[in-house]
C-alpha positions, -999 to 999 in steps of 0.1 A, spaced: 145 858 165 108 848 160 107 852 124 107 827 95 142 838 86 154 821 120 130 790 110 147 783 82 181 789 100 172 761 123 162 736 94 196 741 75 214 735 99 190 709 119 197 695 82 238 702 78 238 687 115 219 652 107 238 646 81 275 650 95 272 645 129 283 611 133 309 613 108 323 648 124 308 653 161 326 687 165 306 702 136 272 696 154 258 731 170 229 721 191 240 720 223 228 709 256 220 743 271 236 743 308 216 771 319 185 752 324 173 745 357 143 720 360 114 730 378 95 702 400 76 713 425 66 681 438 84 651 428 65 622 416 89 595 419 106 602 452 117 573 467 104 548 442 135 532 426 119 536 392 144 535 368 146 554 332 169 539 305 185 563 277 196 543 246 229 554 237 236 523 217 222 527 185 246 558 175 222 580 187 221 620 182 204 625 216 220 606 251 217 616 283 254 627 283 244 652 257 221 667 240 198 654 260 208 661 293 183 684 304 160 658 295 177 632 317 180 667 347 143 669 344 138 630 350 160 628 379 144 660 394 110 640 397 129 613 413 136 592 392 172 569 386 186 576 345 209 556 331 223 558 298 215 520 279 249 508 261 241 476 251 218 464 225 182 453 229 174 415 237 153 402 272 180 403 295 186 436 284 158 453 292 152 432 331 151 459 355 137 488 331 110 506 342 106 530 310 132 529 280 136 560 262 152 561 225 155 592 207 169 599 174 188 559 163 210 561 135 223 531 114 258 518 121 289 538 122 303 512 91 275 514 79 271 477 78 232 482 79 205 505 69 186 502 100 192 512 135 178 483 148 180 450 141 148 427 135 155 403 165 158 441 184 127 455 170 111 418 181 123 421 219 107 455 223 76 445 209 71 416 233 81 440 266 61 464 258 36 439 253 42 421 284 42 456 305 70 476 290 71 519 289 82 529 258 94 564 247 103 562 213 117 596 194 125 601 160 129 634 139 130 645 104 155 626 80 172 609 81 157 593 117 122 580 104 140 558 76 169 545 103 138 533 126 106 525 106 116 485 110 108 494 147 79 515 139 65 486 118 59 462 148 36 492 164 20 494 133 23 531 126 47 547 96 71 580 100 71 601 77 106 605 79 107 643 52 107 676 76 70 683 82 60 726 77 29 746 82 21 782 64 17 812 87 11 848 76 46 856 72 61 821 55 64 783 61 76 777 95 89 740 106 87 750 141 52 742 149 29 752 178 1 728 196 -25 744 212 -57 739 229 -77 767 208 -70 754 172 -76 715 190 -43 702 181 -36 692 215 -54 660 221 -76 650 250 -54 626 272 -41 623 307 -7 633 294 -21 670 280 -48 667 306 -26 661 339 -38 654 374 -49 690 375 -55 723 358 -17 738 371 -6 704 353 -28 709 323 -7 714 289 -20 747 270 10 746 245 36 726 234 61 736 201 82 714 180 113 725 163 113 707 129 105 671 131 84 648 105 51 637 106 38 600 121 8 580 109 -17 576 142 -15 538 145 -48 518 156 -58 521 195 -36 552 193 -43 586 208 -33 615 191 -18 644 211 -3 668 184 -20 668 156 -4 686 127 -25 715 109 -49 715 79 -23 732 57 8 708 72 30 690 42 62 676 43 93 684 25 116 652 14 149 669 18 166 707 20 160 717 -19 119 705 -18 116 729 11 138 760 -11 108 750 -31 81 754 -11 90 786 2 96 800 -32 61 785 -41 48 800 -12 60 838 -20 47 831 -60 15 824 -45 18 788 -67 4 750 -53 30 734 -33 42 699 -48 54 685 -11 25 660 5 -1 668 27 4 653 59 -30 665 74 -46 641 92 -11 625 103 2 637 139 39 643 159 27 624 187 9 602 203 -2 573 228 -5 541 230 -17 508 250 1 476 238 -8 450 255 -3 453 288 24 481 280 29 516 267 41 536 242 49 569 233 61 584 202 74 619 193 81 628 155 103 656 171 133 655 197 145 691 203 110 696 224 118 674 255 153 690 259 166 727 261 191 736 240 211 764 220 213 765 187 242 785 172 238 800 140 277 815 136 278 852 138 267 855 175 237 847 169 217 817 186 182 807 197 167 788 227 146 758 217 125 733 238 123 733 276 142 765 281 112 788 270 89 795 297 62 806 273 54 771 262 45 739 283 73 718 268 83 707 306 53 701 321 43 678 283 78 660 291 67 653 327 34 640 318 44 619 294 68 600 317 44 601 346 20 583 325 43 560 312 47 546 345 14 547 356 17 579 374 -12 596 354 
């Protein structure tokens, strides 16, 4: 299941999957996986009231309901309250938020804007995070950079918004790995933890796009020499037939760019992952009988432990 075959598997249909899924929901194969068990030792946020907010009002692919329900388990297993967010962003809406998370916003339904979010939106997250807000902000390969770059903008940072791929012996994979050896895990209290059972030695995405590190910001997965991005399904055909004919590839270098990172704003924080599979376990089916595992669920990667830290330091935990 580890081969490049299975790679590009889980970018056609990552692919097939962005593009219908909020047209026809019942075609969508990544699924929560319900097998996953979170594994806390010691609970962080016991006690504390500290509440998490899930957007689920900006059509999102990823709620705490679904897709991202691990995600939402693994919260509530360090003690902290999750609620999903239905209701758009403005001050009173985000009163009584301790950390917002929004992963994967798509435009309208009706398609009555391009956008996700509105300016006034993007305005009223700006000025809570700046006034002491936790932000953890999550957008994958296309089409989720385009539907949130207005909101990106007042961060000051651009997504890349293509699907981001790195050669390996055997192929092109868009499931990248982030480790300490090659240095693209960065040094910050998230990949650093409170100790060395806490330190992050890997973390893998599973196909995202690449982010611009914006000023002040802290990269902690840095994408590889050799990283490009593909602007859609046929440029990546190409690459991989460019690849086996040994020819240049056409897509952009993106070396130098990151899939996430850190920031201080203001008197706030933000986070920002170019990838959302990697903070949630899921299956993807592939038809056939066949299916993979991808994010939290593989105990051979620190996926869990990089999802705990992140929130831990969001709220000033780390």
């Amino acid at each position: 299941m580890e081969s490049v075959t299975i790679d590009r598997r889980l970018f056609l249909l990552a692919a097939a999957v962005s593009a219908v899924s909020t047209a026809y929901p019942s075609l969508a194969q990544q699924q929560a996986d319900k097998s996953y068990k979170p594994k806390v030792d010691a609970p962080v946020f016991q006690g504390s009231g500290k509440v998490v907010v899930i957007d689920e009002a900006h059509n999102n692919f990823h709620t705490a309901t679904g897709r991202y329900e691990p995600f939402a388990n693994l919260l509530r297993a360090d003690g902290l309250i999750v609620k999903p967010g239905v209701v758009k962003f403005d001050e009173n809406a985000l009163t009584g938020i301790d950390a917002l998370v929004i992963a994967n916003a798509l435009p309208p339904r009706d398609r009555s804007s391009d956008t996700a979010f509105t300016l006034e939106e993007c305005a009223a997250l700006e000025a809570w995070v700046r006034s002491g807000g936790a932000l953890w902000l999550v957008a994958d390969h296309a089409p989720f950079g385009a539907a949130t770059q207005n909101l990106a903008n007042v961060f000051g940072f651009q997504m890349g918004d293509g699907w981001v791929y790195e050669p390996t012996s055997g192929g092109l994979t868009t499931q990248i790995e982030f480790d300490r050896k090659s240095g693209a895990l960065g040094n910050h209290p998230i990949t650093n933890g409170l100790n060395a059972k806490e330190a992050i030695k890997k973390v893998k995405s599973f196909s995202g796009q690449s982010l611009t590190l914006p000023p002040g910001g802290v990269a902690l997965l840095s994408l590889g020499a050799g990283a490009r991005e593909a602007r859609s399904n046929k440029d990546l055909s190409d690459a991989e037939m460019a690849f086996k004919k040994r020819q240049a590839p056409m897509d952009a270098a993106v070396a130098g760019r990151v899939q996430g990172f850190a920031l201080e704003h203001g008197a706030g924080r933000l986070v920002v992952l170019g990838e959302a599979a990697m903070i949630t376990a899921q299956r993807v089916n592939f038809g056939n009988g066949q299916s993979q595992t991808v994010g939290m669920g593989l105990r051979s990667i620190d996926n869990e432990q990089f999802a705990l830290n992140i929130s831990r330091w969001l709220l000033r935990a780390l």
